[in-house]
N, C-alpha and C positions, 0 to 999 in steps of 0.2 A: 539742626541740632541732632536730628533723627541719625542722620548719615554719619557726622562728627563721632558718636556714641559707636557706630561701627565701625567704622573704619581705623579710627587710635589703638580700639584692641589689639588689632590683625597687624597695625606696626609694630605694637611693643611684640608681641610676639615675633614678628620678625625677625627684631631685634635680639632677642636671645636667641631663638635658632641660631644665629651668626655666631652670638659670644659661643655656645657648646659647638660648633663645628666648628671653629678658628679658634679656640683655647686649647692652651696645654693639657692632656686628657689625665696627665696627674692630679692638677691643681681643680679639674674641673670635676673629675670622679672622687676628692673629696669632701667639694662643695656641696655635690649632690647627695651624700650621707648626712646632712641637715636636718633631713626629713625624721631621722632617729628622733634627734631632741624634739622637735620640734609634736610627734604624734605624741610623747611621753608628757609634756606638758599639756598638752590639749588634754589627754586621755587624764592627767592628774587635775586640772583644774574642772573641766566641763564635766567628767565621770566619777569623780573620786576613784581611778584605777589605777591603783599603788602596781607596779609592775613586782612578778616575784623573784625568786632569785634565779630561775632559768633563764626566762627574761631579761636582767640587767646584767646578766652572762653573755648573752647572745648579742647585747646592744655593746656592749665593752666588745667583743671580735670586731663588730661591724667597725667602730669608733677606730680602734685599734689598727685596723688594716688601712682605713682610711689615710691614718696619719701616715704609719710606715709606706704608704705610697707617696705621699709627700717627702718622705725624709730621701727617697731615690730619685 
């Protein structure tokens, strides 16, 4: 069970290394802008940390380029 618990990790990671090195690097760079929403909700739920307006400036570019990469 010990080994099971190691070894599955170090697959699935594998496994994604594969999917970002054999995906479209459009489609995959703006998958990876995720990370946006995804700190803003943790940072609002777990911290009460309302982001201010430089902030949801800065998060709209990221968001923003993300898609227009997609749209090419």
């Amino acid at each position: 069970m010990a080994i099971q618990a190691t070894v599955k990790p170090r697959r699935i990671g594998q496994r994604r290394r594969a999917y970002y090195q054999n995906g479209p690097p459009t489609v995959i760079g703006a998958f990876d802008f995720a990370y946006v929403a995804f700190a803003v909700l943790w940072g609002v739920v777990f911290f009460a940390d309302v982001p201010d307006l430089a902030s949801a400036a800065g998060m709209a570019l990221i968001v923003g380029a993300g898609i227009l990469s997609l749209r090419q």
